[in-house]
LOKENU-345092 format. One record per residue (C-alpha): residue number from 1; residue in one letter; z, y, x. Coordinates in pm, whole numbers, plus 50000, padded with zeros to 5 digits. Example, Ala and Ser with C-alpha at 12.3 -4.5 7.8 and 13.67 -1.06 7.14 Angstrom:
# LOKENU-345092
R     i   aa       z       y       x
R     1    A   50780   49550   51230
R     2    S   50714   49894   51367
END
This chain:
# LOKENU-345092
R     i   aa       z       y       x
R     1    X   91457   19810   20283
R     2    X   91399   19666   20646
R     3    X   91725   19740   20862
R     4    X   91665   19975   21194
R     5    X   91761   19631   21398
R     6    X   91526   19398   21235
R     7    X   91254   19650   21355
R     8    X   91391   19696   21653
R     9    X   91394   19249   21666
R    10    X   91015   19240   21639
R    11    X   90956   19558   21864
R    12    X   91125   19345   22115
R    13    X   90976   19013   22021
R    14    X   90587   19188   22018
R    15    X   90727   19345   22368
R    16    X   90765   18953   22503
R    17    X   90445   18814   22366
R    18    X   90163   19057   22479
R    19    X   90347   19228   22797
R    20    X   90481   19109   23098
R    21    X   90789   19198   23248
R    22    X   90624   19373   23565
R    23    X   90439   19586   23339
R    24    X   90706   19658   23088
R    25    X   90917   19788   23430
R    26    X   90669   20022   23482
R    27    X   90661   20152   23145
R    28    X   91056   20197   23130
R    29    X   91056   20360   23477
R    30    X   90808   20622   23343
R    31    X   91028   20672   23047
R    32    X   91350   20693   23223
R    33    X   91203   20917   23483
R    34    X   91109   21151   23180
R    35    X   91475   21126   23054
R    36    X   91602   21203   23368
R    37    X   91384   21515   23396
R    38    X   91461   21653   23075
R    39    X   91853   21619   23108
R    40    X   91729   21840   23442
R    41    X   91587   22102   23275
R    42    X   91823   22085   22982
R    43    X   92099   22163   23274
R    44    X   91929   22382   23471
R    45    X   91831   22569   23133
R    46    X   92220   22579   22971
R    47    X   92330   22723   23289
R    48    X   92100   22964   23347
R    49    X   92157   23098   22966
R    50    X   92511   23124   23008
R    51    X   92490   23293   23347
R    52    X   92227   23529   23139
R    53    X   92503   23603   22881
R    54    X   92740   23734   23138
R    55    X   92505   23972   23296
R    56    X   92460   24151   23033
R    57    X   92472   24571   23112
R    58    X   92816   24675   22933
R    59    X   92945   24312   23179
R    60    X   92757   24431   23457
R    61    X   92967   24747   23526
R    62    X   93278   24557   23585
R    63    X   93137   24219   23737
R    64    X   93330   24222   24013
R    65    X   93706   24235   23781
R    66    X   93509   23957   23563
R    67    X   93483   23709   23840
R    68    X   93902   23709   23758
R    69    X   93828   23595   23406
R    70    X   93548   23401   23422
R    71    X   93613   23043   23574
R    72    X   93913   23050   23390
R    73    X   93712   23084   23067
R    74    X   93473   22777   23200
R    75    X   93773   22579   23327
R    76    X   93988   22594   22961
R    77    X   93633   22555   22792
R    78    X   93599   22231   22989
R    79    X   93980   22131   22944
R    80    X   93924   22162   22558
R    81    X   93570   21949   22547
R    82    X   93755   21692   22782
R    83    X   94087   21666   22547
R    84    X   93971   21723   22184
R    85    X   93641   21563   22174
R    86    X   93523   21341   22429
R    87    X   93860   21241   22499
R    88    X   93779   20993   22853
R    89    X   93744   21089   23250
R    90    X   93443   21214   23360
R    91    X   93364   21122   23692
R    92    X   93133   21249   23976
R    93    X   92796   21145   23900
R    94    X   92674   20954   24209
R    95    X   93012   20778   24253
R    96    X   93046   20666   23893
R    97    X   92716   20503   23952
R    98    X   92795   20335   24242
R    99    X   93137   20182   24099
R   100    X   92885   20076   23817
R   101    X   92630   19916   23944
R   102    X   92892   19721   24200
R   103    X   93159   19634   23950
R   104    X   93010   19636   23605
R   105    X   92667   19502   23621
R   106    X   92577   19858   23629
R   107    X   92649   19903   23268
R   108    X   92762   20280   23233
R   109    X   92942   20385   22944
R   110    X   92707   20615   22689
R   111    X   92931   20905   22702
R   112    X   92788   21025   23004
R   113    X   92477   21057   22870
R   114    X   92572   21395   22677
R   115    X   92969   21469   22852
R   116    X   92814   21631   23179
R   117    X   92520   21766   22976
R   118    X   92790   22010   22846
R   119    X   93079   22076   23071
R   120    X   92870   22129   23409
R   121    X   92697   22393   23293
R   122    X   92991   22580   23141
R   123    X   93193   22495   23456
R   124    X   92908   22598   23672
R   125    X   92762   22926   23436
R   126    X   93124   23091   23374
R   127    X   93120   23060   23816
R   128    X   93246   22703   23938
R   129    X   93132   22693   24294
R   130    X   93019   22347   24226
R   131    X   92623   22187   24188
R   132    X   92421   22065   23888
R   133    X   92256   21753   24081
R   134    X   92536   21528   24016
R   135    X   92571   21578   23695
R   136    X   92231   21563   23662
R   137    X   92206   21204   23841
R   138    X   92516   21134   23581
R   139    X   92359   21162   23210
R   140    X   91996   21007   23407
R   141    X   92163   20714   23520
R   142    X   92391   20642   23213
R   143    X   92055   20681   23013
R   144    X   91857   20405   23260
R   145    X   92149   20169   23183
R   146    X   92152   20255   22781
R   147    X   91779   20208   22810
R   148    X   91783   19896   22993
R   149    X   92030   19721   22754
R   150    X   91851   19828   22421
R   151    X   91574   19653   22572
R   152    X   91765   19305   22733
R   153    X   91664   19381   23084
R   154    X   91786   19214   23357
R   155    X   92114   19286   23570
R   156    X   91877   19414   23873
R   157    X   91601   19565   23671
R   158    X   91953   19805   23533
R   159    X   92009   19875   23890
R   160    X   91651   19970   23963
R   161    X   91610   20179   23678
R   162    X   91963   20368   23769
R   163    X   91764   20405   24082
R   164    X   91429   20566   23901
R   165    X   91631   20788   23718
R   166    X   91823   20915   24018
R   167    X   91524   20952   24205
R   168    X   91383   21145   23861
R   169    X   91682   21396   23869
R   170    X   91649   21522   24209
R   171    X   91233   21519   24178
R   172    X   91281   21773   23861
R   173    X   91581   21911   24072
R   174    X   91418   22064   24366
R   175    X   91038   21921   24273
R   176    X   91046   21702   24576
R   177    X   90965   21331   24478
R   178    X   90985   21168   24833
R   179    X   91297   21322   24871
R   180    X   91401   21176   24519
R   181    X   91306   20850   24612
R   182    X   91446   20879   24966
R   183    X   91808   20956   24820
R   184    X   91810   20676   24590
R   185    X   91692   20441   24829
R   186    X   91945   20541   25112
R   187    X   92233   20619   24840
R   188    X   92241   20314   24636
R   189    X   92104   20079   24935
R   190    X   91813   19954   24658
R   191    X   91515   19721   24818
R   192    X   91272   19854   24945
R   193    X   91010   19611   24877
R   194    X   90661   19689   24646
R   195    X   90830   19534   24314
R   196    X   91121   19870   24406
R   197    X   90901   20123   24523
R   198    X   90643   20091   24288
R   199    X   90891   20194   23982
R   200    X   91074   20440   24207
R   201    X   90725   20627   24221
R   202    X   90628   20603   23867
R   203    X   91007   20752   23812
R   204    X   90963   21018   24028
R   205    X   90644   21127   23948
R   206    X   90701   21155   23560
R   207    X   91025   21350   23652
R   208    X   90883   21596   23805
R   209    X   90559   21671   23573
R   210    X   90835   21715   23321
R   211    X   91004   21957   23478
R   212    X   90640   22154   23553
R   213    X   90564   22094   23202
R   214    X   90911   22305   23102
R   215    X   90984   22498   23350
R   216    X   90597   22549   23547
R   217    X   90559   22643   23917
R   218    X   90872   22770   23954
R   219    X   91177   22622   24201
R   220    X   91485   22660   24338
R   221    X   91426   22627   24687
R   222    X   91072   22733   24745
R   223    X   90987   22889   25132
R   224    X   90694   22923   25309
R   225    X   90709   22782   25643
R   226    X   90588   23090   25912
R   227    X   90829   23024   26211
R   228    X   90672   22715   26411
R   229    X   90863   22534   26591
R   230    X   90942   22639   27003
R   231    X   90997   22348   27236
R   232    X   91208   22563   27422
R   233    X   91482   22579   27106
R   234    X   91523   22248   27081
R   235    X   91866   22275   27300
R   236    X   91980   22552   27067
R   237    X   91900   22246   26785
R   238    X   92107   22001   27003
R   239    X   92366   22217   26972
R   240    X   92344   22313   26632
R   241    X   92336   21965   26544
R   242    X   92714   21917   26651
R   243    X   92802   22244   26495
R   244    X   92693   22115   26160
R   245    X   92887   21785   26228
R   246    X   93203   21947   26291
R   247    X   93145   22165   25922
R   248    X   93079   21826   25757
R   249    X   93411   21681   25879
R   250    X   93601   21956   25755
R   251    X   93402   21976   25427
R   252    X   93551   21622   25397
R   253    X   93884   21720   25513
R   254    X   93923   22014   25264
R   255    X   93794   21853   25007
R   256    X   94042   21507   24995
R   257    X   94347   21757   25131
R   258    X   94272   22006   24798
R   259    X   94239   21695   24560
R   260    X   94582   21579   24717
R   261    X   94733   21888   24674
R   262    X   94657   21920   24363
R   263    X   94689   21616   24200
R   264    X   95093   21640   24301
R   265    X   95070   21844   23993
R   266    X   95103   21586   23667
R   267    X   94991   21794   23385
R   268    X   94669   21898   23359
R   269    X   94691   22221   23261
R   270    X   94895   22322   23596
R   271    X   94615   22226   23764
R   272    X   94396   22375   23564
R   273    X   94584   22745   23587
R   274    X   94678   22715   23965
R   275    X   94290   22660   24004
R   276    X   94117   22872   23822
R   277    X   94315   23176   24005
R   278    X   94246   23046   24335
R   279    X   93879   23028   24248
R   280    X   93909   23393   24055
R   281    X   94022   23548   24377
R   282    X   93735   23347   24617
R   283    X   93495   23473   24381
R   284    X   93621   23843   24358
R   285    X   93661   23865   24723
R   286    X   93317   23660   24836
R   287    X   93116   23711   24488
R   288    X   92842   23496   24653
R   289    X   93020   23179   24568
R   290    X   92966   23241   24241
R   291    X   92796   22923   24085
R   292    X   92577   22671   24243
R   293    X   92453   22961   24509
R   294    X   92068   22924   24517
R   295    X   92060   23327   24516
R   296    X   92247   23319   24865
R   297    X   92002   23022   25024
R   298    X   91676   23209   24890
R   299    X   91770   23556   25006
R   300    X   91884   23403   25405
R   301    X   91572   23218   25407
R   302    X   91371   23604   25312
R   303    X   91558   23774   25522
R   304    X   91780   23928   25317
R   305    X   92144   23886   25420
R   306    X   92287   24216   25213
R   307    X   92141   24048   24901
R   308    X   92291   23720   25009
R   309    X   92672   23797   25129
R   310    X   92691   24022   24775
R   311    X   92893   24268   24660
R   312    X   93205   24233   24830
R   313    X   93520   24463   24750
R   314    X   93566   24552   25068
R   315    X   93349   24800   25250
R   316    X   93151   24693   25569
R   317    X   92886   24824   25830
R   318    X   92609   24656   25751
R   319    X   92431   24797   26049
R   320    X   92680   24595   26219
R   321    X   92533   24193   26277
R   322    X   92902   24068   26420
R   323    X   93043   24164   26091
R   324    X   92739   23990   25899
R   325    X   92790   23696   26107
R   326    X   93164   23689   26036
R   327    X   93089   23687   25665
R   328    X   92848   23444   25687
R   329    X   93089   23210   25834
R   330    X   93395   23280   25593
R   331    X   93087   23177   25315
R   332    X   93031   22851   25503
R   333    X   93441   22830   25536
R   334    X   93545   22910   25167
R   335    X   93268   22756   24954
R   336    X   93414   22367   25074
R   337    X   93761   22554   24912
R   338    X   93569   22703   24605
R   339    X   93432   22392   24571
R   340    X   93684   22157   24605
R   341    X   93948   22370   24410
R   342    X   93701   22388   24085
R   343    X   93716   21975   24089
R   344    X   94074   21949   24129
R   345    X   94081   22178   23889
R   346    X   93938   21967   23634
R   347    X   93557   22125   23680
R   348    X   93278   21905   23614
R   349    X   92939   21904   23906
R   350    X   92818   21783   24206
R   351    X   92863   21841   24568
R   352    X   92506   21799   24701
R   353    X   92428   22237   24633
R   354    X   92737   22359   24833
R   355    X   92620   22137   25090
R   356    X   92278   22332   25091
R   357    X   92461   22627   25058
R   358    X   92722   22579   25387
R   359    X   92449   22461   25571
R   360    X   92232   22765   25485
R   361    X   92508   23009   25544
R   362    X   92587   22820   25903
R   363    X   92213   22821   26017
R   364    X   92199   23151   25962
R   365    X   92450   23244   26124
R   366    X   92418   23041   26414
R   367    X   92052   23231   26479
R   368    X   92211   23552   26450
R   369    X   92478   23480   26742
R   370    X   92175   23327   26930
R   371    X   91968   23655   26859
R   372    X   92238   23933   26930
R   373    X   92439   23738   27250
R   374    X   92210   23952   27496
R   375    X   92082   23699   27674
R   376    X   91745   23759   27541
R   377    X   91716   23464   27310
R   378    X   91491   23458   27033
R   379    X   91470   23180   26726
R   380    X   91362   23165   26351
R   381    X   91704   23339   26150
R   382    X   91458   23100   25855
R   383    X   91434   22801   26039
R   384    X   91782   22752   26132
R   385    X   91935   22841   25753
R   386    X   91676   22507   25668
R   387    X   91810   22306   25925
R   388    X   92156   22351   25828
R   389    X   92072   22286   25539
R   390    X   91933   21937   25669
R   391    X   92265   21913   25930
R   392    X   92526   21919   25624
R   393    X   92343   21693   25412
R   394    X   92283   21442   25697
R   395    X   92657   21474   25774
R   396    X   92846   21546   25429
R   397    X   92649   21316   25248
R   398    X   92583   21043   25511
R   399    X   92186   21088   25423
R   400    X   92006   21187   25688
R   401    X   91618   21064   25604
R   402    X   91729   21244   25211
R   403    X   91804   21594   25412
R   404    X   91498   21575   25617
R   405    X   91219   21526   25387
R   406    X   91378   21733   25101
R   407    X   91380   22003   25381
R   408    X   91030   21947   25470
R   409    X   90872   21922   25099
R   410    X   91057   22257   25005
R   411    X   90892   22390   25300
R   412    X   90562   22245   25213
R   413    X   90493   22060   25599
R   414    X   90620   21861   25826
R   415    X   90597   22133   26118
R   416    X   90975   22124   26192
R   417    X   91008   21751   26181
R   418    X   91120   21719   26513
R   419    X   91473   21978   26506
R   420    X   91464   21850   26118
R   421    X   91514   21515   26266
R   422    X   91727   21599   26583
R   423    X   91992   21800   26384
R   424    X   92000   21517   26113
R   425    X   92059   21271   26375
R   426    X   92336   21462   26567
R   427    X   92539   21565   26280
R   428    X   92477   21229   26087
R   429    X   92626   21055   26428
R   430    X   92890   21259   26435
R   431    X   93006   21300   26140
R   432    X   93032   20937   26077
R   433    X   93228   20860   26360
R   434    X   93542   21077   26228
R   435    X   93453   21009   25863
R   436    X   93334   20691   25830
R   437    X   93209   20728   25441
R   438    X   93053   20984   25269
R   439    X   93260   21172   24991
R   440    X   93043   20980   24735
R   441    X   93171   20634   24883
R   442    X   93517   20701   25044
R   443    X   93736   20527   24751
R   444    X   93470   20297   24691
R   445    X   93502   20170   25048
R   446    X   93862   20157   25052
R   447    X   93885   19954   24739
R   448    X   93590   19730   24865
R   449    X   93410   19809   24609
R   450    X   93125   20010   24795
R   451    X   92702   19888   24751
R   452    X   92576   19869   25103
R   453    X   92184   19738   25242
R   454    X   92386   19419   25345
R   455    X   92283   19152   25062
R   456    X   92561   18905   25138
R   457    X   92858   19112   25087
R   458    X   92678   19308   24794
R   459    X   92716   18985   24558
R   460    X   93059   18872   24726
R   461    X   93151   19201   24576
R   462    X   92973   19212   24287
R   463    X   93207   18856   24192
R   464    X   93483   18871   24013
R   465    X   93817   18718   24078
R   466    X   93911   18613   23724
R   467    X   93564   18474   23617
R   468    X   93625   18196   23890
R   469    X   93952   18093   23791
R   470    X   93999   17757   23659
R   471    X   94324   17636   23449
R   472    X   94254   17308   23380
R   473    X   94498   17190   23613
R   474    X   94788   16991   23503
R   475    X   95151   17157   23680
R   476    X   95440   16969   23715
R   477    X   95760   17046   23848
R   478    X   95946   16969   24161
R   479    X   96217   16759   23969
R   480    X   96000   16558   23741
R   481    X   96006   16229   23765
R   482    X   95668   15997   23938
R   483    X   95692   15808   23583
R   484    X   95678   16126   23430
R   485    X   95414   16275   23605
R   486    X   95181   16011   23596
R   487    X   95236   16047   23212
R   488    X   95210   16390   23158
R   489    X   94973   16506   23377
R   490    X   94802   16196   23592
R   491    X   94675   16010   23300
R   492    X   94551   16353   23105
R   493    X   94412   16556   23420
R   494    X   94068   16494   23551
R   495    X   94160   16662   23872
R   496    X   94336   16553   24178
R   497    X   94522   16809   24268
R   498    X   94881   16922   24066
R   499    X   95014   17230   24134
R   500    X   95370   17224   24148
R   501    X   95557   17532   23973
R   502    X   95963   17608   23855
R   503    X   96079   17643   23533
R   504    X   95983   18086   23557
R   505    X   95616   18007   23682
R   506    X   95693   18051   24043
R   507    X   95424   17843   24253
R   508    X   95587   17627   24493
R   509    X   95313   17381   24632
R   510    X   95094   17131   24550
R   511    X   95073   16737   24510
R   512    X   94761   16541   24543
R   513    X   94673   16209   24412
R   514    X   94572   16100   24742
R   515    X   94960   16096   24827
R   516    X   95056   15925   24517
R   517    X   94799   15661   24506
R   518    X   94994   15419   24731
R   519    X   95268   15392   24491
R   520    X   95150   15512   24125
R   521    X   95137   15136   24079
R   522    X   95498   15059   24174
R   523    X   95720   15094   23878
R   524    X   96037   15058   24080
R   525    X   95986   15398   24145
R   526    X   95903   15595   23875
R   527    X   96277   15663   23742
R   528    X   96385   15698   24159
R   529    X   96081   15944   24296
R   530    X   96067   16267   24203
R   531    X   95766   16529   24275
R   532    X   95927   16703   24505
R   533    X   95922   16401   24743
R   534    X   95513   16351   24737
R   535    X   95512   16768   24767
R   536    X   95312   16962   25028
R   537    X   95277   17345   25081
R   538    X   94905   17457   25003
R   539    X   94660   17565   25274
R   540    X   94598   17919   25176
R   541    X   94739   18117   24854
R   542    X   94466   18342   24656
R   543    X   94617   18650   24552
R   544    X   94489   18823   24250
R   545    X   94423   19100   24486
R   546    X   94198   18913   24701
R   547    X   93840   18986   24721
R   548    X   93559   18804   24722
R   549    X   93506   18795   25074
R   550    X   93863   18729   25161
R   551    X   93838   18416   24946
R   552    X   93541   18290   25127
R   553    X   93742   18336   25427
R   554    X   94015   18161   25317
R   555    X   93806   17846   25206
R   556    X   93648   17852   25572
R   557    X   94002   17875   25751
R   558    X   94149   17593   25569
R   559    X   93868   17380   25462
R   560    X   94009   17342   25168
R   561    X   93803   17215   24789
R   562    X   94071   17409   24602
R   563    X   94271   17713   24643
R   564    X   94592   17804   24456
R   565    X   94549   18160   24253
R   566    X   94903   18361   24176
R   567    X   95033   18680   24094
R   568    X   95334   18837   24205
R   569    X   95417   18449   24273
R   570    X   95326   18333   23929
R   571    X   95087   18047   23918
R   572    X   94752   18127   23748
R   573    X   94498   17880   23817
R   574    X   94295   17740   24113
R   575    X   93916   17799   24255
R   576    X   93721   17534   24364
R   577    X   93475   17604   24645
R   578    X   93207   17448   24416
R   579    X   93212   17679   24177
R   580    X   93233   17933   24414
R   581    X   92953   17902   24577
R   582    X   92805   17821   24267
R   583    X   92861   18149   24132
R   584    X   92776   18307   24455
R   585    X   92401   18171   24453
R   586    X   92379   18267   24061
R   587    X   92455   18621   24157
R   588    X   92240   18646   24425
R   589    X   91932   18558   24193
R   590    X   92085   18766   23935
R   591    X   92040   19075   24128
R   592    X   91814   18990   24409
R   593    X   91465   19042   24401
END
């Protein structure tokens, strides 16, 4: 009987000899954007199944007392998946990818093909105030880079298709496929050049007929646009625009200050306890916070704030707008804690939702203090609760051209490009001169380790270290004799250059055979000369530490051939500018178009 891999072996081998690699892109971005889409709808359908098991009538009656009991359920159900069966880390989606593609050749492990298919939507369904789209981007991405290997693609064709299937998972997200192709453009910094964009489209656009051909007509976000926009608001937009960059810092802040917080905490299950009460009593007090929060967005945008601020169990006039205003704020103030407590609390999800959702609650709010001041103002409650929307994206997420075409395909025009575009500016601006990274790239960045449009220091990055270490270098020590040396490591070394190391490793300088060359030939000093006489203190230590780019820097300061490599002052090797650059040009064709 023929073995699965033998088959496979002339799939692959037919696949070389009657189609060409351009075309065979195409056909894989197709195929991943279909993956992509159905781990969409397979989220989008888990969730909404458990959330439809909770509601049921005898539930209903004490829904509010539930909210106690249910993210604690979700949370433990997570903890148990996480400990007793997939047994690893499971990271946020987009920065996962990102460490991926910039560290490991954007191989990403298969577990996250299925381990954020289930925990999201139990951490999201039982009432984590978290988002599906990142988990969603997760098990599309880790299936691109599956995909890609079964078939021997390329290093960058795996980082294009990690872009198709991004742009795939928010298409079948929110049925928006230039907004899909915007984010993973302007998120993973990917080329955008015909051989790109051409994939990126297929992608997209078999994403999101998957998701019609599950889940039809129906979306998340759908509005008709009836509020044009008023030349004379667009100072109230200005405005707005800082607003919404002032949220997005503190989103930022809350979020790292909760993780902090709660990462003091060693054991798990601490964390795990300690959260899941704090987001039990959000939820019971502020019962729109309850999952991702599309409910809340779709009822601001019809007009509906009752439906959208829930029931709360505290009474309230709701004849009286100051008090709906308040509560709209406190939404926009306590989802970034909802949020940010359910991941620290060992939830699994995204943060790109409570963005929409903050944003929403803000806009809405911000037209309703324009509307009731008295100063006989008058602008769109609708179109405000879309643009801040667009202002938190542009500023949380440090993707401005994502939040202003997903804003203006939900809407179905481009009539409110121009405070779309203002706002997104503004906030994006000045958000990102107090928080320099988005919460997708913050550690990345700090650890250098962060994809960016700038080629050059992509591939520096993309190096590593240890694969340009070379140890063919003969050491000697500082008391060895000349006659000695010129035994043991002269005569057997192909190099000129001896680094010179103790008897515990320690690196203590180097001798070259420059320096020796006057004298190698005089015998009256090989038992009189020792090594520490010909001795010389290198021009610039590597440290395993060092990056890429610090290494280059090194080599240009000190126009050095060969740099010294040690750890903790142990000698490891050396790297030679050759091979260096060497490697350097081989990565840049590698993932280069």
């Amino acid at each position: 009987m023929v073995s699965r891999k033998k088959i496979f072996k002339k799939i692959l081998i037919w696949r070389y000899k009657t189609i060409s690699e351009r075309q065979f892109l195409y056909i894989l971005s197709i195929l991943v954007g279909f993956l992509a889409g159905l781990g969409t709808v397979f989220l989008k359908n888990f969730t909404h199944y458990i959330q439809l098991l909770l509601s049921v009538d005898f539930l209903k009656k004490s829904e509010n007392s539930l909210y106690f009991v249910y993210p604690i359920i979700g949370l433990i159900l997570v903890a148990i998946i996480k400990k007793n069966w997939l047994k690893k880390h499971i990271g946020h989606g987009i920065s996962t990818t990102l460490f991926a593609i910039s560290k490991r050749k954007g191989i990403i492990p298969k577990y996250n093909i299925y381990a954020s298919l289930l925990t999201a939507p139990l951490t999201v369904g039982f009432g984590g105030s978290v988002g599906l789209q990142g988990p969603a981007v997760s098990a599309g991405t880790a299936l691109a880079s599956y995909t890609s290997q079964l078939f021997h693609m390329s290093t960058k064709t795996r980082m294009l298709l990690i872009g198709c299937a991004t742009a795939g998972a928010m298409s079948s997200m929110f049925k928006a496929p230039i907004a899909g192709i915007v984010f993973a453009l302007e998120v993973f910094s990917l080329d955008i050049a015909f051989v790109s964009l051409v994939p990126l489209l297929l992608a997209s656009i078999s994403a999101i007929i998957t998701s019609y051909f599950f889940l039809g007509s129906e979306v998340l976000l759908g509005f008709e646009l009836n509020d044009k926009f008023e030349i004379n608001e667009l100072g109230f937009y200005a405005i707005f625009g800082i607003f919404t960059g002032i949220i997005s810092i503190y989103f930022s802040v809350v979020y790292f200050a909760i993780r902090k917080f709660f990462y003091q905490f060693k054991k798990r299950y601490v964390r795990l306890l300690i959260g899941s009460f704090i987001i039990a009593f959000i939820l019971y007090l502020m019962p729109s916070l309850y999952g991702e929060g599309y409910g809340l967005i779709n009822n601001l945008l019809k007009g509906n704030h009752i439906a959208a601020i829930g029931n709360t169990p505290f009474s309230f006039d709701h004849d009286n707008i100051w008090m709906v205003i308040l509560l709209l704020l406190l939404i926009t103030f306590f989802k970034a804690i909802a949020m940010s407590t359910t991941f620290a609390a060992g939830g699994v999800g995204g943060i790109f939702i409570p963005t929409l959702v903050m944003g929403s609650a803000l806009g809405n709010a911000f037209a309703k203090m324009i509307n009731n001041s008295g100063l006989g103002f008058e602008v769109s409650e609708a179109n405000f609760t879309l643009i801040g929307m667009t202002g938190l994206m542009a500023g949380v997420l440090h993707a401005p051209l994502t939040a202003i075409f997903l804003i203006a395909e939900i809407t179905g025009g481009y009539d409110l490009f121009v405070p779309l575009m203002l706002v997104a500016a503004i906030s994006f601006s000045f958000t990102k001169y107090f928080v320099s990274n988005s919460i997708y790239t913050y550690k990345l960045a700090q650890r250098g380790e962060l994809i960016t449009h700038n080629k050059d220091k992509n591939v520096m990055m993309m190096l590593q270290i240890d694969e340009l270490i070379e140890t063919n270098f003969k050491p000697v020590q500082p008391d060895m004799l000349l006659g000695d040396m010129l035994k043991k490591a002269v005569a057997k070394s192909a190099r000129n250059i001896f680094p010179v190391i103790d008897k515990k490793n320690q690196f203590l300088g180097i001798v070259l055979l420059d320096d020796i060359r006057p004298v190698m030939f005089d015998s009256k000093m090989y038992t009189t000369v020792t090594v520490e006489t010909f001795m010389k203190a290198a021009p610039e230590t590597i440290l395993d530490t060092d990056s890429v780019e610090k290494v280059m820097d090194k080599f240009k300061t000190s126009n050095a051939w060969n740099l010294p490599v040690v750890k903790n002052g142990i000698y490891i090797g050396f790297i030679s500018k050759s091979k260096l650059l060497n490697a350097y040009r081989n990565k840049l064709v590698e993932v280069t178009s």
